[in-house]
DSSP file (Angstrom, degrees, kcal/mol; ACC not computed):
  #  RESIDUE AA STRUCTURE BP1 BP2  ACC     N-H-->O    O-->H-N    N-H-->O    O-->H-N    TCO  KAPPA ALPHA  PHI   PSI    X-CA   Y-CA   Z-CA
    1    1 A X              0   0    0      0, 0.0     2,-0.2     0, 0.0     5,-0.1   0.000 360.0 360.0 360.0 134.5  224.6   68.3   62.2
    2    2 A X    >   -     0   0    0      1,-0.1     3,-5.0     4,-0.0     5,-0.1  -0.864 360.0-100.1-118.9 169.5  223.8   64.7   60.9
    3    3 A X  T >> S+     0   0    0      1,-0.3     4,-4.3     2,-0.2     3,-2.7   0.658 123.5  40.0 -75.4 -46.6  225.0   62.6   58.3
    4    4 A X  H 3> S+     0   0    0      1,-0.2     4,-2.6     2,-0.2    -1,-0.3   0.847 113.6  55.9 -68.2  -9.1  222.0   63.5   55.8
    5    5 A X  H <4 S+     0   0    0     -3,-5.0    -1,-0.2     1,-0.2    -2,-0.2   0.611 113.4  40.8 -84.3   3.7  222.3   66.9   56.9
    6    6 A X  H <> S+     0   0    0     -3,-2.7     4,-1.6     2,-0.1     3,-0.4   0.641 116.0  49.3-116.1 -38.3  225.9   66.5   55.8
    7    7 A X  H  X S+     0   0    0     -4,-4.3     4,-3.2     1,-0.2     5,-0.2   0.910 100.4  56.5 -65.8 -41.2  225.1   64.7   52.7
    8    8 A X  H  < S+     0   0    0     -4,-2.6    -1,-0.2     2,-0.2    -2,-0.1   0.568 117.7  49.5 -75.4  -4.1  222.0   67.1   50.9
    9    9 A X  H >> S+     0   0    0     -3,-0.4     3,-5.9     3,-0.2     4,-0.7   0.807  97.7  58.2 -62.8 -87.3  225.3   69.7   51.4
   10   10 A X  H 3X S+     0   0    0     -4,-1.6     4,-1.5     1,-0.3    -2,-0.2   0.503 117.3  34.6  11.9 -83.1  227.5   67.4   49.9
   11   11 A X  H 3< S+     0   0    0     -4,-3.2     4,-0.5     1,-0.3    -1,-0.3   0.443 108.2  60.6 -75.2   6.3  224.9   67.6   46.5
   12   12 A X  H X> S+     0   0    0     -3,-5.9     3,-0.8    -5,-0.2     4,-0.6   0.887 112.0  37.2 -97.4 -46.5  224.0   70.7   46.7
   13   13 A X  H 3< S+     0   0    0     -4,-0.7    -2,-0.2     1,-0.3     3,-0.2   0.679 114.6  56.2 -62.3 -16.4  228.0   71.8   46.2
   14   14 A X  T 3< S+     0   0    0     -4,-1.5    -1,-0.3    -5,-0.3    -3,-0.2   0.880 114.7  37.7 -74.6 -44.1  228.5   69.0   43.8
   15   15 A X  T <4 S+     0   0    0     -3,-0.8    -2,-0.2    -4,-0.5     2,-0.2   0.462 108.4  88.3 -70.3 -20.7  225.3   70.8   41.6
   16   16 A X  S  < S-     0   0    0     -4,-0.6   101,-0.0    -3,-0.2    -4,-0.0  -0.661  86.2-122.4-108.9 160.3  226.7   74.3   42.5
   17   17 A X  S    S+     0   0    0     -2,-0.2     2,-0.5     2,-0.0    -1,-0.1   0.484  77.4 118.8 -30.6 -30.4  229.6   76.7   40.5
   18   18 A X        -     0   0    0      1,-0.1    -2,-0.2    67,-0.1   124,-0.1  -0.470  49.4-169.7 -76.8 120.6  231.7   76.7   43.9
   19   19 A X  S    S+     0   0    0     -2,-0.5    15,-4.1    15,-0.1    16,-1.2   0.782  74.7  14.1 -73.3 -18.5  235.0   75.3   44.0
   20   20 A X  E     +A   33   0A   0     13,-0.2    13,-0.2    14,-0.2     2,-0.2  -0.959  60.8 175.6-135.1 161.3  235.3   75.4   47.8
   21   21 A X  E     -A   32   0A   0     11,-2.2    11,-3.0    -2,-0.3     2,-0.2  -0.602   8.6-163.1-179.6 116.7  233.0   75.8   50.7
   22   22 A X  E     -A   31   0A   0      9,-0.3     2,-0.3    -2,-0.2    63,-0.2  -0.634   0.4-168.3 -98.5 162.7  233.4   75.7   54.6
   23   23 A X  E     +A   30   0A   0      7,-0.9     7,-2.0    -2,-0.2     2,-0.2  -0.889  15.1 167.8 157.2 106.5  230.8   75.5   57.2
   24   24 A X  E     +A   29   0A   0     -2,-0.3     5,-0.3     5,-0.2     2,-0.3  -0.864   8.7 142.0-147.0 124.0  231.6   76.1   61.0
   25   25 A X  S    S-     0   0    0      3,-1.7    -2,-0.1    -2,-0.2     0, 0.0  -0.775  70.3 -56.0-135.1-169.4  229.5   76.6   64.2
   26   26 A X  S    S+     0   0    0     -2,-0.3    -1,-0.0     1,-0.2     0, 0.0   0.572 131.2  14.4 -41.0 -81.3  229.9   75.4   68.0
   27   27 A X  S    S+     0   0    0     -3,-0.1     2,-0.3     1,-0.1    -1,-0.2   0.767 123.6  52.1 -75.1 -56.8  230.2   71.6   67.1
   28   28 A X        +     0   0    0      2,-0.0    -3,-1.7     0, 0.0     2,-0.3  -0.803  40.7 164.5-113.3 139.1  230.7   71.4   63.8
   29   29 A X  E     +A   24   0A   0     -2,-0.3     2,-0.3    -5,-0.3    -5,-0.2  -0.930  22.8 172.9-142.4 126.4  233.3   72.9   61.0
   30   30 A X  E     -A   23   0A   0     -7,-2.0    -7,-0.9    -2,-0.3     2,-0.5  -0.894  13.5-161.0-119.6 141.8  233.4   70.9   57.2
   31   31 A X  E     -A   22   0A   0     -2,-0.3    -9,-0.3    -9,-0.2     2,-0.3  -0.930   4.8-167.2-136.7 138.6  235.0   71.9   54.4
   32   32 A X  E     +A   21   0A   0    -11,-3.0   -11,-2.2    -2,-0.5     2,-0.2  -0.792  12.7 177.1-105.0 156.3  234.4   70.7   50.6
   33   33 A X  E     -A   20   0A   0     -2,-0.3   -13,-0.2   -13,-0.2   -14,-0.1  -0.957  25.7-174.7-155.4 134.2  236.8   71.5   48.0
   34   34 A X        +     0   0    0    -15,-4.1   -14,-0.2    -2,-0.2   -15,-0.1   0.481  62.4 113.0 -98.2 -11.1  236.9   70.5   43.9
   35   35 A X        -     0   0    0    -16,-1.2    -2,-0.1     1,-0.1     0, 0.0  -0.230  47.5-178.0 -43.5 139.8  240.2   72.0   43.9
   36   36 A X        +     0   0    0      2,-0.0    -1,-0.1     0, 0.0    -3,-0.0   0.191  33.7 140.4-125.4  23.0  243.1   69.2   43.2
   37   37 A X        -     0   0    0     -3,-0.0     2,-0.4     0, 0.0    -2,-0.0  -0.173  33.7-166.2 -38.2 128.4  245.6   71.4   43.5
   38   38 A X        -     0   0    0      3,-0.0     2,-0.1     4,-0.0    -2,-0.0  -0.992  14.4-134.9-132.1 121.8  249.2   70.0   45.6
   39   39 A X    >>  -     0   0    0     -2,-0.4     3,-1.8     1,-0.1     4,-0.8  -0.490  12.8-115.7-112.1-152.7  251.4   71.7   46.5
   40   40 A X  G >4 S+     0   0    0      1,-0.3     3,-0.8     2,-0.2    13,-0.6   0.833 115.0  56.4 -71.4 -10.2  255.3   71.3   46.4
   41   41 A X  G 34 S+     0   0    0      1,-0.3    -1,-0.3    11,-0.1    -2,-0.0   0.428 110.7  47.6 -92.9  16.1  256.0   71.0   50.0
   42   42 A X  G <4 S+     0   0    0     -3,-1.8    -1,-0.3     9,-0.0    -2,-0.2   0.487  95.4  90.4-119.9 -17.2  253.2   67.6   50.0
   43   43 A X    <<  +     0   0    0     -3,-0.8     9,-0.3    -4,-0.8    10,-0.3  -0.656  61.5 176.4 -61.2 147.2  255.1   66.1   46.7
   44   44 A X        -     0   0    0      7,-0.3     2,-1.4    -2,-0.1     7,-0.2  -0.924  32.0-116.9-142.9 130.5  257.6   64.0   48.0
   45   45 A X     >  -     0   0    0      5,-0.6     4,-1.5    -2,-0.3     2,-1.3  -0.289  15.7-146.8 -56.0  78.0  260.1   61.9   45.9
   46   46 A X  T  4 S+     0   0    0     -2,-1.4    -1,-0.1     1,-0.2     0, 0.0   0.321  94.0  49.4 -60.1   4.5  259.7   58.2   46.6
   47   47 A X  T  4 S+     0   0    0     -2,-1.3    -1,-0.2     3,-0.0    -2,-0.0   0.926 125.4  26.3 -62.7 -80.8  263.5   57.4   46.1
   48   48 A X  T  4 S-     0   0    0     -3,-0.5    -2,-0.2     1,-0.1     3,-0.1   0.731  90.9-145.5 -73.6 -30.9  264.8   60.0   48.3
   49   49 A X     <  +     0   0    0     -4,-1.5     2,-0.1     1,-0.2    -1,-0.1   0.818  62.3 121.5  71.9  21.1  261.6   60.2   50.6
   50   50 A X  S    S-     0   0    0     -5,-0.2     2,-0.7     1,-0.0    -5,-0.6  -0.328  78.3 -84.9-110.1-166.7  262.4   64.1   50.9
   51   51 A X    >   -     0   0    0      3,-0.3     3,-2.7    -7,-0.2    -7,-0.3  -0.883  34.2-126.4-101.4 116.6  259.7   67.2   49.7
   52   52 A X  G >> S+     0   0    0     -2,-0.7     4,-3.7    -9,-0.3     3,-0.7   0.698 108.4  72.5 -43.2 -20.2  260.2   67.8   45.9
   53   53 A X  G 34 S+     0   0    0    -13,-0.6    -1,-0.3   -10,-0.3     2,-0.2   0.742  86.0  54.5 -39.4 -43.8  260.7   71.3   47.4
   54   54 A X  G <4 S+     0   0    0     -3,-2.7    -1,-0.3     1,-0.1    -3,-0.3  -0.594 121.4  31.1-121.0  54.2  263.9   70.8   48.8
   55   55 A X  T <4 S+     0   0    0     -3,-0.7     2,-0.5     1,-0.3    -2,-0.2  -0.021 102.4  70.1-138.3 -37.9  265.1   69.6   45.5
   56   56 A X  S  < S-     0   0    0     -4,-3.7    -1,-0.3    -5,-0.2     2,-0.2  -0.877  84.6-126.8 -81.2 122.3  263.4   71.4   42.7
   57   57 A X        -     0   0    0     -2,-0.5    -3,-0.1     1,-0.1    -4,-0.0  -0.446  30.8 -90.3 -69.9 134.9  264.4   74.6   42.8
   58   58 A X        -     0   0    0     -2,-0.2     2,-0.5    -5,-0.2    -1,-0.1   0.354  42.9-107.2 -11.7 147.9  261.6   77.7   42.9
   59   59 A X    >>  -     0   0    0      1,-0.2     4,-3.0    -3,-0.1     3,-2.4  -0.893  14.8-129.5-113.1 162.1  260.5   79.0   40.0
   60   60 A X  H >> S+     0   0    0     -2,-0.5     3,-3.0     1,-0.3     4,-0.6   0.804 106.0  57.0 -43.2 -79.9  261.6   82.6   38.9
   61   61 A X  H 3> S+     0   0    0      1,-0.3     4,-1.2     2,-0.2    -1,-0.3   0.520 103.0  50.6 -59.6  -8.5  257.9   83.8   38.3
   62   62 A X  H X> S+     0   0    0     -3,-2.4     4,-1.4     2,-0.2     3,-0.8   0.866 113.3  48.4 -83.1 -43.8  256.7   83.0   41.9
   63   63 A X  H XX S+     0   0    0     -3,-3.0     3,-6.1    -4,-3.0     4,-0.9   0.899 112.1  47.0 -51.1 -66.9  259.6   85.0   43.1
   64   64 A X  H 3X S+     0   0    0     -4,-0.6     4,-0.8     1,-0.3    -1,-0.2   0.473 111.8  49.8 -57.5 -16.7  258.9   87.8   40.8
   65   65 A X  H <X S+     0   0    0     -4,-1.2     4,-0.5    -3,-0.8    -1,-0.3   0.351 113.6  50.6 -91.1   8.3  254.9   87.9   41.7
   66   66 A X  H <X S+     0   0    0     -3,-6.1     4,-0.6    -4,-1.4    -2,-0.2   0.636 115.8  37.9-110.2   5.8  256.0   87.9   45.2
   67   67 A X  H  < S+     0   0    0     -4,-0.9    -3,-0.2    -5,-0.2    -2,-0.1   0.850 113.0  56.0 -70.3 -39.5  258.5   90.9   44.7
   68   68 A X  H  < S+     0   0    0     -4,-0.8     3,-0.3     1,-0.3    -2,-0.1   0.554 107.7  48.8-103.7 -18.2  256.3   92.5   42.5
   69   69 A X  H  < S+     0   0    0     -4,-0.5    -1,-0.3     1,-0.1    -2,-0.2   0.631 108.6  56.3-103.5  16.0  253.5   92.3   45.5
   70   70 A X  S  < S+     0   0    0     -4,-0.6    -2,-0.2     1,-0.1    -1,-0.1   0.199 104.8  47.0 -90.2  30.4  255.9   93.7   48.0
   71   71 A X  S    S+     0   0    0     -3,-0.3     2,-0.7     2,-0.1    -3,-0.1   0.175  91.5 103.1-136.9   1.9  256.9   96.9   46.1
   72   72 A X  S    S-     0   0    0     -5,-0.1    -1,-0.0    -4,-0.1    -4,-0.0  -0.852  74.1-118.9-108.8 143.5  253.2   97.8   45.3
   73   73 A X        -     0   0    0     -2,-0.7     2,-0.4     1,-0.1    -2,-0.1   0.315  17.1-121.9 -53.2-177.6  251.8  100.3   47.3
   74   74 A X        -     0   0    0     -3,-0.1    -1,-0.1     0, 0.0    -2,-0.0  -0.986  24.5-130.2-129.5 107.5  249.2   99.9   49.3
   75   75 A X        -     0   0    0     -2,-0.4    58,-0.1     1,-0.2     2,-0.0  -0.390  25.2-108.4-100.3 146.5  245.8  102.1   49.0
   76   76 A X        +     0   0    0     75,-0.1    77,-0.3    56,-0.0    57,-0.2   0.177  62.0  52.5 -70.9-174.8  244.2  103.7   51.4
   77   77 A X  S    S-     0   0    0     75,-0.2     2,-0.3    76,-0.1    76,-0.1  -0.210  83.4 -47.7  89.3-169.5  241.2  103.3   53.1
   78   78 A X        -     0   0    0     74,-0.3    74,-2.1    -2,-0.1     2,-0.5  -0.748  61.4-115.5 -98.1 170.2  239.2  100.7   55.3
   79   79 A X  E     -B  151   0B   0     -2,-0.3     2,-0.7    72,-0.2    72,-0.2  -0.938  14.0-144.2-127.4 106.4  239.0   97.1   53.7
   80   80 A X  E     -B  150   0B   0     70,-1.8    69,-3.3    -2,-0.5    70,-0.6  -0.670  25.8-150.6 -70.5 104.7  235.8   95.8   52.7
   81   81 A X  E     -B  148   0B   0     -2,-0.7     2,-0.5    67,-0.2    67,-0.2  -0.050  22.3-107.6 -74.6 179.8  235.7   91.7   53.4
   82   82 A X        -     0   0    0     65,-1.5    64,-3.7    62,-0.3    -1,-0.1  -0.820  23.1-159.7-109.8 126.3  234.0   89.2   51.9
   83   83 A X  S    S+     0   0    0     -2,-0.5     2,-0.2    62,-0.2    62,-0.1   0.624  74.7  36.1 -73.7 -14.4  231.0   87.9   54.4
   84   84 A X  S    S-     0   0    0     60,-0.1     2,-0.3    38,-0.1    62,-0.1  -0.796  76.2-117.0-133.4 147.1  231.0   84.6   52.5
   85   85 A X  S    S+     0   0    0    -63,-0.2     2,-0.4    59,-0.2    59,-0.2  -0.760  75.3  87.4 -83.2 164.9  232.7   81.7   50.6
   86   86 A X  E    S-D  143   0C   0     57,-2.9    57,-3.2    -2,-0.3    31,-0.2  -0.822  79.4 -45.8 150.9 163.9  231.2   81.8   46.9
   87   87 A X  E     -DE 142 116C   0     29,-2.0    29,-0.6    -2,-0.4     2,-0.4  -0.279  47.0-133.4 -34.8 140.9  231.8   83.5   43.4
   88   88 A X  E     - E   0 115C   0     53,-1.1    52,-4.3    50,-0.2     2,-0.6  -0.958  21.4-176.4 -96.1 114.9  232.5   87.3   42.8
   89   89 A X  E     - E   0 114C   0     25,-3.7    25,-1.1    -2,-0.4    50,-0.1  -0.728  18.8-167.5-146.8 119.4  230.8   89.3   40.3
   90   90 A X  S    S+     0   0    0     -2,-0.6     9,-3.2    23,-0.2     2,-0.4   0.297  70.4  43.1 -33.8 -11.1  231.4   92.4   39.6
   91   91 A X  B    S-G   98   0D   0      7,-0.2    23,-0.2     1,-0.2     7,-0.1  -0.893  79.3-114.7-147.4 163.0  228.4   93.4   37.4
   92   92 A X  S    S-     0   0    0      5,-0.6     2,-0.2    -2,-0.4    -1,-0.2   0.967 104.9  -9.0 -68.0 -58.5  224.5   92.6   37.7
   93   93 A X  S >  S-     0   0    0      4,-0.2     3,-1.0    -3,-0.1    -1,-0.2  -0.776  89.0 -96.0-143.2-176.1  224.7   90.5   34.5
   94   94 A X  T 3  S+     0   0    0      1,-0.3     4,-0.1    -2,-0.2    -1,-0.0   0.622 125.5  43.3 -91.0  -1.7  228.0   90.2   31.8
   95   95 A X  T 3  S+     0   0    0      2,-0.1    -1,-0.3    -4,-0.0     2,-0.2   0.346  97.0  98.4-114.4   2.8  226.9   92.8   29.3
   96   96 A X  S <  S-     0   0    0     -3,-1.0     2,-0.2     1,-0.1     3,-0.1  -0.610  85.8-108.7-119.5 148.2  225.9   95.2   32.4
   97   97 A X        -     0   0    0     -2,-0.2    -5,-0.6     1,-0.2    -4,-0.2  -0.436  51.3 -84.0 -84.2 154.8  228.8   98.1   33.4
   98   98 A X  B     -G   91   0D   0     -2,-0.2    -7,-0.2    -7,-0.1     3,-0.2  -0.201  35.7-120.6 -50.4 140.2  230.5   97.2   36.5
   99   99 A X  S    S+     0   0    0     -9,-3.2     2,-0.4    13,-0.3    14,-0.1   0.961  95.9   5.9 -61.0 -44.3  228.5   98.5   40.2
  100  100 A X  S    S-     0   0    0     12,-0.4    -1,-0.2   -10,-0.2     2,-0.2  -0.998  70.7-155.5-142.6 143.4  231.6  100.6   41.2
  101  101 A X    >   -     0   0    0     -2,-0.4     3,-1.9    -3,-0.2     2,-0.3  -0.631  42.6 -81.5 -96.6 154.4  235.1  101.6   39.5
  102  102 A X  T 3  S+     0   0    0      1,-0.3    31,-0.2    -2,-0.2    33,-0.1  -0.458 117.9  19.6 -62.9 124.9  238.2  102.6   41.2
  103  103 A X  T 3  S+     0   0    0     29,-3.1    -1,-0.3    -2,-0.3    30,-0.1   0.463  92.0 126.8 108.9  -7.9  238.2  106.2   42.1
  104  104 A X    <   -     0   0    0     -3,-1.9     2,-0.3     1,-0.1    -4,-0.1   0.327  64.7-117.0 -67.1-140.9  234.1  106.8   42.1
  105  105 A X        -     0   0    0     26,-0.2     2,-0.3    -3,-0.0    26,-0.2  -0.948  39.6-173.9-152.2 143.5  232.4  108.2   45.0
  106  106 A X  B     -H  130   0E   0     24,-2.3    24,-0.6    -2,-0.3     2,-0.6  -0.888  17.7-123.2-144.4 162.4  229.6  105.3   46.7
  107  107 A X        -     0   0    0     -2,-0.3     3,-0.2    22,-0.2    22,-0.2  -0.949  36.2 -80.9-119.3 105.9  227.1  105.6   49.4
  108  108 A X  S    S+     0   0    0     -2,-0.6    19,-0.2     1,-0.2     3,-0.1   0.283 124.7  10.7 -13.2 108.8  226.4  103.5   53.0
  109  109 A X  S    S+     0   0    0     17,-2.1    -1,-0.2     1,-0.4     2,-0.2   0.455  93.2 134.2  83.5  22.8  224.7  100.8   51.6
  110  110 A X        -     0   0    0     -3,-0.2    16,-3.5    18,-0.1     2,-0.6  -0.777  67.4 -83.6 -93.7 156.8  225.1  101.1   47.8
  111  111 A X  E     +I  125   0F   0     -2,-0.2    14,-0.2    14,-0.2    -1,-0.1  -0.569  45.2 168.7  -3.4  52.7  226.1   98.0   45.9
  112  112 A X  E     -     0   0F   0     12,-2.1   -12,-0.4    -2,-0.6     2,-0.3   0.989  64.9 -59.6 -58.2 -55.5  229.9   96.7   45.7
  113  113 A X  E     -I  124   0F   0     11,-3.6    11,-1.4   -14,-0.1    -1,-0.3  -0.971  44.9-104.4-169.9 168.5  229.3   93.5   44.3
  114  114 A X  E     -E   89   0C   0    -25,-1.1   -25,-3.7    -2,-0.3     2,-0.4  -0.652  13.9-161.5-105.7 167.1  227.8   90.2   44.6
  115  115 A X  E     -E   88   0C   0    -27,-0.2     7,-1.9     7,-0.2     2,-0.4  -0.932  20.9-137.3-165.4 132.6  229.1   86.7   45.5
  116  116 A X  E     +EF  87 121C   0    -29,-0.6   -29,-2.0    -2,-0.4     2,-0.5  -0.804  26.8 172.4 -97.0 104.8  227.0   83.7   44.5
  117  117 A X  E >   - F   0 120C   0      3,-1.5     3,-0.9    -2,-0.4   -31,-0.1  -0.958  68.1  -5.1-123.4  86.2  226.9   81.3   47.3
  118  118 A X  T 3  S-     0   0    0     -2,-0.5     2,-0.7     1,-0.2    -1,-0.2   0.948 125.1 -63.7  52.4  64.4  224.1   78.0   46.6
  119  119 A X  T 3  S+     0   0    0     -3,-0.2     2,-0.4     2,-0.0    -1,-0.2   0.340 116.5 122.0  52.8   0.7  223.0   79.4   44.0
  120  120 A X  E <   -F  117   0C   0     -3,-0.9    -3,-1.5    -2,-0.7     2,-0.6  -0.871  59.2-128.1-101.1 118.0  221.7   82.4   46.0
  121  121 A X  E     -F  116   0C   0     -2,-0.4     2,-0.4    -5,-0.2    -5,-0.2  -0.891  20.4-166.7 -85.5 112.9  223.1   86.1   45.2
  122  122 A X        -     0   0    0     -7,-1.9     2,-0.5    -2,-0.6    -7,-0.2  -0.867   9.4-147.1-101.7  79.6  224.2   87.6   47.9
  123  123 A X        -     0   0    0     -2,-0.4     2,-0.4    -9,-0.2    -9,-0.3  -0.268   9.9-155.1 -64.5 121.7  225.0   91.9   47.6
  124  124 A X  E     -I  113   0F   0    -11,-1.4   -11,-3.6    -2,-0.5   -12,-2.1  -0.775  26.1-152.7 -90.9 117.8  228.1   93.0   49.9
  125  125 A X  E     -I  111   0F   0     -2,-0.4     2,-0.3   -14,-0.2   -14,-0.2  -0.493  16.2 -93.7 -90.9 164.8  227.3   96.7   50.6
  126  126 A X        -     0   0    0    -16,-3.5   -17,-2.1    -2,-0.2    -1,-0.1  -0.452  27.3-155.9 -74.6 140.6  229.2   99.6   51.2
  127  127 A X  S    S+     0   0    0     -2,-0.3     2,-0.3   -19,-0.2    -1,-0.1   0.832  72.2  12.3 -73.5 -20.0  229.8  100.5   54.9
  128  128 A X  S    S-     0   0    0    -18,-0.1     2,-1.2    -3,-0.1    -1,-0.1  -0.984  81.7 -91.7-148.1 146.3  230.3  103.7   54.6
  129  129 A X  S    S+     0   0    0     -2,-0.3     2,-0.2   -22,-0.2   -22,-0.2  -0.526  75.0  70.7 -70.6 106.8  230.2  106.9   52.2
  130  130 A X  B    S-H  106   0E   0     -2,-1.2   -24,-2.3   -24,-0.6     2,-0.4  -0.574  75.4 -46.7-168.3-105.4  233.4  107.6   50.2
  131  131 A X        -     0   0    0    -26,-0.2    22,-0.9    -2,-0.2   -26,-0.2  -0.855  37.2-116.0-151.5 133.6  235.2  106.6   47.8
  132  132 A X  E     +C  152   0B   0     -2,-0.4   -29,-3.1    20,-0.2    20,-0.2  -0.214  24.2 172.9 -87.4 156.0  236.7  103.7   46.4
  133  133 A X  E     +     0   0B   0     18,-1.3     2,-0.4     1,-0.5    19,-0.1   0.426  67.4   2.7-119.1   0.9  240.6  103.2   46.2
  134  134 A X  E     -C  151   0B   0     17,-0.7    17,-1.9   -33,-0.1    -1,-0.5  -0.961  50.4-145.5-172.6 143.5  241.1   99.5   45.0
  135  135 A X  E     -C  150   0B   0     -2,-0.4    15,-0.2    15,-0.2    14,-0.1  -0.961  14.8-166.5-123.5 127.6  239.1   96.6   44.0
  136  136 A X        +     0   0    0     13,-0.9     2,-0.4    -2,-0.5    13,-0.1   0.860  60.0  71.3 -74.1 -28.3  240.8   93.3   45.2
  137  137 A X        -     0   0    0     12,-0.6     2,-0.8    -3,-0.1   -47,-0.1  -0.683  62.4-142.3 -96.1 134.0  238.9   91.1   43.3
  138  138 A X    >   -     0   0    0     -2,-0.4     3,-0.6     4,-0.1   -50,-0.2  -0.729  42.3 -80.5 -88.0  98.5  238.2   89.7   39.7
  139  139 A X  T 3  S+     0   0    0     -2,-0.8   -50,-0.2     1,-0.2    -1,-0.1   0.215 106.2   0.9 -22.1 107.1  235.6   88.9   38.4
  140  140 A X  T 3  S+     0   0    0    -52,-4.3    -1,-0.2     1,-0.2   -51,-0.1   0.631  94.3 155.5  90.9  13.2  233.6   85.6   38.6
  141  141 A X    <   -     0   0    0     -3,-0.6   -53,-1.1   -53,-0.4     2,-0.5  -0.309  52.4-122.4 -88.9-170.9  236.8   85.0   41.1
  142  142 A X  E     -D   87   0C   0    -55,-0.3     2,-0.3    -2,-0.1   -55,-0.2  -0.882  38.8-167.2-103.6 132.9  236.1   82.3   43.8
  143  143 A X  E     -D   86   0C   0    -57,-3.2   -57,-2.9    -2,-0.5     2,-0.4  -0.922  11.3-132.1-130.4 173.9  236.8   84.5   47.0
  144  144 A X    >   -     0   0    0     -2,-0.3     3,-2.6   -59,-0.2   -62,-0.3  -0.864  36.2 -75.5-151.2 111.9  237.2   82.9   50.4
  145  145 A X  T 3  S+     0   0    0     -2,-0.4    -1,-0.2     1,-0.3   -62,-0.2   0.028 121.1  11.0 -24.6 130.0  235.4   84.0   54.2
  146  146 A X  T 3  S+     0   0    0    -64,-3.7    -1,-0.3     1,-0.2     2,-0.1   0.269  91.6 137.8  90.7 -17.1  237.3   87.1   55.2
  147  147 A X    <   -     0   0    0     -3,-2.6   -65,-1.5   -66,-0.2     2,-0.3  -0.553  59.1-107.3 -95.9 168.3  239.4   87.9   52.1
  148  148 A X  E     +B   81   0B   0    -67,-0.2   -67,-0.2    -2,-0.1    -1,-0.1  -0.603  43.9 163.2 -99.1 109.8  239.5   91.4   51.2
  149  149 A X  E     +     0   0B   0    -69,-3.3   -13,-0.9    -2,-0.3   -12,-0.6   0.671  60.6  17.2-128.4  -0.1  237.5   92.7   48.1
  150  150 A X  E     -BC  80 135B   0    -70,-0.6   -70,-1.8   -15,-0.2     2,-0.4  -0.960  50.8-155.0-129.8 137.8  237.2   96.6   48.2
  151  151 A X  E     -BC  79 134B   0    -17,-1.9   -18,-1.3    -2,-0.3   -17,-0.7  -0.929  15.7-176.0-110.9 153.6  238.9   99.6   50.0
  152  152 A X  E       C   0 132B   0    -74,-2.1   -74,-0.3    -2,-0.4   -20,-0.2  -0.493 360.0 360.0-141.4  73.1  236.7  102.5   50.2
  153  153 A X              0   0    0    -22,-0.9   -76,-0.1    -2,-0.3   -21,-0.1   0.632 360.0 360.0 -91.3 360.0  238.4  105.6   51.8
């Protein structure tokens, strides 16, 4: 890949909805991010020169969303991923009912959802006939090559 081919990315994610987006083959692997998110363990305190971690104590509510996802269950079925980085959206358009609900019954190659990549709408189908048991994903969320957005048992 060369430098303009690295630059007309560049403005097309600067122009697009996506807050992150990676790019990898044999030679090359890039990743853009608007996020400015830090987190604690990269703060460090310039008196002490230590990780603001290992002085500010946790806070409650991260313990308590990570208790609170290790005592919910875990639904069956196999786990439809996300092909793509990009957007997630649940519904054709916002006033339009969601494609599938927890607990319907769906068909090899009906509609989960879409995720909006360069401006391009992209549908992730179902693999298989059954039924779905979870939806991982939020609407409009930004979801991430690989992460997990239906189970469908």
């Amino acid at each position: 890949m060369n430098i303009s081919d690295i630059k007309e990315l560049m403005a097309q994610f600067d122009n697009s909805s996506l807050r992150e987006f990676s790019y990898r083959n044999a030679n090359d692997d890039l990743h853009f991010s608007k996020n400015s998110l830090v987190s604690r363990e990269q703060v460090t305190d310039p008196i002490l020169e230590a990780p603001l971690s290992s002085i500010a104590p946790q806070s409650t509510s991260a313990s308590q969303a990570s208790l609170e996802t290790a005592n919910k269950p875990i639904a069956e079925g196999e786990l439809v991923e996300s092909p793509l980085v990009g957007v997630a959206y649940l519904a054709s358009a916002p006033d339009k009912p969601n494609f599938v609900a927890i607990g319907e019954t769906v068909k090899k190659g009906q509609t989960l959802l879409i995720i909006e990549a360069m401006k391009v709408m992209n549908e992730v189908l179902a693999p298989k006939d059954g039924v779905v048991t979870e939806i991982l994903v939020e609407n409009e969320e930004v979801v991430e090559f690989g992460k997990g957005l239906v189970r469908i048992k």
